[in-house]
Structures are given as C-alpha cells and as structure tokens.
C-alpha positions, 0 to 999 in steps of 0.5 A, a space after each residue: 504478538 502473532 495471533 493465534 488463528 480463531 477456532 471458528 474460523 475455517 480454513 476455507 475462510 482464512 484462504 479466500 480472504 487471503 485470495 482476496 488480499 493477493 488479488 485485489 491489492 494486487 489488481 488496484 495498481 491497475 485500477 489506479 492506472 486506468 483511474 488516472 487516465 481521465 480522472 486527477 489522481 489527487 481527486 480520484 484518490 479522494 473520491 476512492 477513500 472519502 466513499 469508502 470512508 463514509 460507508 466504513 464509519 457510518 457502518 461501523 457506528 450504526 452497529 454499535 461501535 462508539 463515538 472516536 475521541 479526540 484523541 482518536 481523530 487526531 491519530 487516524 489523521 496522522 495515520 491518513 495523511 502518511 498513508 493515504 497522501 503520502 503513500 496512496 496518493 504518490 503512488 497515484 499521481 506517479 502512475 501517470 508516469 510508471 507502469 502500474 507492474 513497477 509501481 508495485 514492485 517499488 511499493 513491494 519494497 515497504 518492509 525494507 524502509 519498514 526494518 530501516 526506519 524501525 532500527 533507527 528510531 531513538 527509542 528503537 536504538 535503546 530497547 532493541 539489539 543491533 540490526 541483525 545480518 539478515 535484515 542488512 542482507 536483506 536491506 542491501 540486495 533490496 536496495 540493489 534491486 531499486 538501483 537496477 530498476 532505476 538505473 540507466 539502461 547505459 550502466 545496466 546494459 539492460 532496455 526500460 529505463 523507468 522514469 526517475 521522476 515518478 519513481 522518486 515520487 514512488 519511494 518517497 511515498 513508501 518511506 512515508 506509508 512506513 512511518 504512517 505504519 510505524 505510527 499506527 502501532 501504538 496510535 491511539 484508536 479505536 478497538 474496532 479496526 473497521 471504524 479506525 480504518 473508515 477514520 484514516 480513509 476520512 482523514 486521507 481522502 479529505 486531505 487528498 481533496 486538499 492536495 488535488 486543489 491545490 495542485 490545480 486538479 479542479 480546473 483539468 477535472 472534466 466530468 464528460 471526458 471522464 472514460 468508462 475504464 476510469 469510471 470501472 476503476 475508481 468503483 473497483 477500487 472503492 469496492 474492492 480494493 478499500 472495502 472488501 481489501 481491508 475489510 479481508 485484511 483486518 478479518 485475517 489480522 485476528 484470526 489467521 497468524 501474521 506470518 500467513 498473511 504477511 506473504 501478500 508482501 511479495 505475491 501482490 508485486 507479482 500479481 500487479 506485473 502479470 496483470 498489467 501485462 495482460 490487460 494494459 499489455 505494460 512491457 515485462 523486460 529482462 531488467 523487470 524480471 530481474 529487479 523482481 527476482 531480486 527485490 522480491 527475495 530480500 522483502 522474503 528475507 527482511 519478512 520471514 527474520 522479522 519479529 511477529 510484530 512487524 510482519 503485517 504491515 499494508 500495502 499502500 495499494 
C-alpha cells in the first residue's frame, strides 16, 4: 500500500531526507572502495554493521520498544545474512576488484531480480496475472545493459572490460539482497522498523564475522597498516551510510509516498559514478556511459509500472 505522506511532515523534511538517501547511499560505494583498500572486506562489512547494530537496537530498546521474540531474531537472521552477507558483503569483497561507480550500477539493477523472482514464485504464479510487457521490456534492455558492461571489449567494440569475476560476485549478491528483500515483507518483525533494521545489522555483521574467518581475513588483518581513508570510510559508512541512510529511509517509508522515494533506485548509480570519478579519478568511458543510460531506463521502467508495494525496496549499499 503506497503510504499516504504525514501531515506533519513538511515538505522540507521529506526533501532533505531524500537528499540523504541520494547522497549518502550513493557515496557508500566509495566508502566501501577505500574501506577494502587496507581493511578485509568481510571484517570491514562486520565491523560497519555490528556498530551500528548495537547503537540501533540498544536505542531503539532504551526508548521503549519491546523485547523481539524468537521468532523475530529468526527473521531478522534470515533478512541479515541475505542482505547483509550475501549482498553487502559480495559488494564489498568485489570492490576489490571493480570500480566502485560499477559496482553501483550492478547493485542498480536490484528491481529487475526483484520483478523476476517476485513473478516466479509458486505463490506469486497463483494469485498474480502474468508478467506484464512492461516489466519484460524493462527486464530485457536491463539485462542487455549487464551484457554490454560485462562483455569483452573484442564483441562491444568498446574499451573497460570489468572484471568478470567480481561482477559475478556482484549479481549474485543482488539476486540474493532480492530474495532477503522478497522475505522481508511478510517476515515477522518487530513494528518499529529502527529496532528491526539494528537486528538484521546484528544478525548480518555477526554473520560476516564468520565469513571474513573463515576466509582467513584474521590473519591479512593489520591494525597498523590500516590507512586514514580506511579508517574515514569505515566511520563514514557506520554514521552515514547505516545510521543516518536507514534511519532516513524508513523515516520516508511512513511518511513521503513509495513512488518518491523509489527514485533513489536510479539516482544512487549516478551519484556512485560521478563520485568516483572525482574522488578515486575511476574511469567513466563510453561502454560506462551507455551501460548506465540503458540499465538505468529499464530500473525506471521496471519501477514506475510496479505496484506500490514493490517500489521501496533498499539498496544493498
């Protein structure tokens, strides 16, 4: 149901949260890239969501909200491991390897899993009409977007191959943020959305501490050699991108309507890539500027012909 904006909430307000959700989720694939530069990106990625975890729950519970069940924990475990693992956590350990402007840009193409996977799901196929043809327009030029930034340069014609590997790992950590996102909206959780978001950040920054030892990052962590950029990046994405980001989005998930603030959808990509070409000087090349152009016009399809219901889902940022 698209929620209909509160009357106390000015129009002011609604803009400078949406401001933040443009720029700071737009700027965290940044922060991520110099975070990873000295720091594990499992570990950095635990350390980012276990603060601000903490910080979001204890607040949350401190002002009133009650205890989660059981049942709860179970969900926000499920939600942080598909979000925050799978998709956080893919996108930081594949930033090693990819710009952070195209990083955001594969991450961009969320809603197209999103409409894909919604479509096919047994209960989906029963109680839903057939995919319509905008959502196979959409569905296909953005999947033709993917294959012109991930092709060879030999079959494009075009400069800035991306590296295959750390794309893979990118689309594979968007198609699992869409599942944790398809979950979520009929998990069981708590009604405060600030206490739920602090679980799944417990839940996926405990789960990344797992994953960043089991893949050794223990031993390549060097707490002296950690750089300045690392250490501004990791506070910036703990402040900013995790508290004041999702603090501003669920702010505007109750009170400015879903088509509003589904637009960070496509102005985040944009914002990564203009960023990271002039702060970490990332090349922005013609097989760049197409791929965005086209995959960014089928997220605005896919988005603006999507029931209400599915116009707000997060970023994995």
């Amino acid at each position: 149901m698209n929620p209909t904006p509160s009357p106390k909430a000015s129009s002011r307000a609604i803009w400078l949260a949406m401001l933040s959700i443009y720029v700071v989720w737009g700027s965290t694939y940044l922060a991520i890239h110099f975070a990873v530069q000295s720091i594990p990106p499992f570990l950095m990625a635990a350390a980012r969501f276990l603060v601000a975890g903490i910080i979001l729950y204890l607040a949350r519970r401190l002002s009133g909200d009650p205890a989660p069940s059981r049942s709860q924990w179970r969900s926000a475990a499920i939600i942080g491991v598909l979000l925050l693992l799978g998709g956080n956590g893919g996108v930081s350990w594949a930033e090693q390897r990819v710009p952070s402007g195209i990083a955001a840009l594969m991450v961009g193409t969320t809603p197209l899993w999103m409409v894909l996977i919604d479509a096919f799901r047994p209960y989906a196929r029963a109680v839903h009409s057939p995919l319509r043809w905008t959502t196979v327009l959409g569905v296909t030029v953005g999947f033709a977007g993917i294959l012109l930034l991930v092709s060879p340069s030999e079959l494009t014609g075009l400069g800035g191959d991306i590296d295959l590997v750390g794309a893979g790992v990118l689309i594979f950590g968007t198609i699992l943020w869409s599942f944790g996102s398809l979950y979520s909206r009929s998990a069981d959780l708590p009604d405060s959305p600030l206490l739920g978001t602090g679980m799944e950040m417990l839940c996926g920054g405990a789960a990344l501490m797992v994953a960043g030892t089991f893949t050794g990052e223990w031993g390549r962590l060097n707490l002296a050699g950690i750089q300045w950029e690392s250490l501004l990046g990791l506070v910036y994405l703990i402040v900013f991108g995790a508290l004041i980001g999702f603090g501003s989005y669920t702010w505007l998930l109750r009170n400015a309507p879903t088509s509003l603030v589904s637009t960070y959808a496509y102005v985040n990509p944009l914002v990564a890539i203009v960023v990271g070409n002039l702060l970490a000087h990332e090349a922005f090349t013609p097989r760049v500027l197409i791929a965005t152009a086209v995959i960014l016009g089928a997220v605005l399809i896919i988005t603006l012909t999507q029931p209400a219901r599915a116009k707000a889902e997060p970023g994995s940022s």
